[in-house]
N, C-alpha and C positions, 0 to 999 in steps of 0.2 A: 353665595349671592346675598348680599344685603339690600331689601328692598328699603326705599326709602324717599317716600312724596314730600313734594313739597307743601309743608303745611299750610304757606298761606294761599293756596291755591287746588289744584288735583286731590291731593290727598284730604285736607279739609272737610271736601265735597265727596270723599269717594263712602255709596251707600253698598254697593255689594260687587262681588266678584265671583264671575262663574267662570269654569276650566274644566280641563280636563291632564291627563298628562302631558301633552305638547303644547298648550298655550288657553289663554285667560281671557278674558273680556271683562275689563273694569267699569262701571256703569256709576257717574256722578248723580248729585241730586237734579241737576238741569235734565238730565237724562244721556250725556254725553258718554257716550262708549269709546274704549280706548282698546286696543288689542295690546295685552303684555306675552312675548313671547317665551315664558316661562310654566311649568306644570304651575297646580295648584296645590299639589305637595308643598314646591319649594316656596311659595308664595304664604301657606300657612305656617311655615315652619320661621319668617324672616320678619311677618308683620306682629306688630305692635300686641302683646295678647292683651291688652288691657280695655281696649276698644274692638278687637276683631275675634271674630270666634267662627270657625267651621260649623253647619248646622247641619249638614249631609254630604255626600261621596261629590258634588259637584259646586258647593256654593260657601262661600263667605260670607260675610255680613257686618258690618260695621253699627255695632252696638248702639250708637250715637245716633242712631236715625233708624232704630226700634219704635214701634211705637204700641204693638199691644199681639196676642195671640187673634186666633179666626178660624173656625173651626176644627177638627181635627188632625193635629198635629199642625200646622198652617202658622206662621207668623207676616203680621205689616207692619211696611219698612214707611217712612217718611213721604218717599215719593209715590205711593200708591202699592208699590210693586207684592206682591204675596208670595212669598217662599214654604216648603216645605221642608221640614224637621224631621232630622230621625229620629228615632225611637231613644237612640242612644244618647242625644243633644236634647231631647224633650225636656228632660229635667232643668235645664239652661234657663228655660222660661216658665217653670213653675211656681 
């Protein structure tokens, strides 16, 4: 499966993606949720590595709308939102 947004729209905007193995919820900067019915295995394995990076067992993140660390372990995304970091992906943002 090749994932592949439309840049000048969805994909553009898309700040993060949480899943699990049977399906995703892609979350724009408007705040717009989309369900992709795919793991997020196959979802990190298809997108872009240059902009998107895995940060834990459940989340993606579109590097482009980073905007700083927040306590521990803890990253803010553009639109407000606060994820947590594994241990393993911590380095990412050191």
């Amino acid at each position: 499966m090749n994932i592949e947004f439309n840049q000048n729209d969805f994909g553009q905007h898309l700040v993060f993606i949480v899943g699990n193995s049977k399906c995703c919820f892609a979350t724009t900067q408007n705040h717009r949720i989309t369900k992709i019915k795919c793991s997020l295995d196959m979802l990190d394995s298809d997108l872009s590595e240059d902009c998107f990076i895995r940060i834990n067992h459940h989340t993606i993140i579109n590097t482009r709308f980073f905007v700083g660390k927040q306590g521990k372990k803890e990253i803010i995304m553009k639109d407000g939102s606060v994820h947590k970091v594994s241990r393993q992906r911590w380095n990412n943002f050191k």
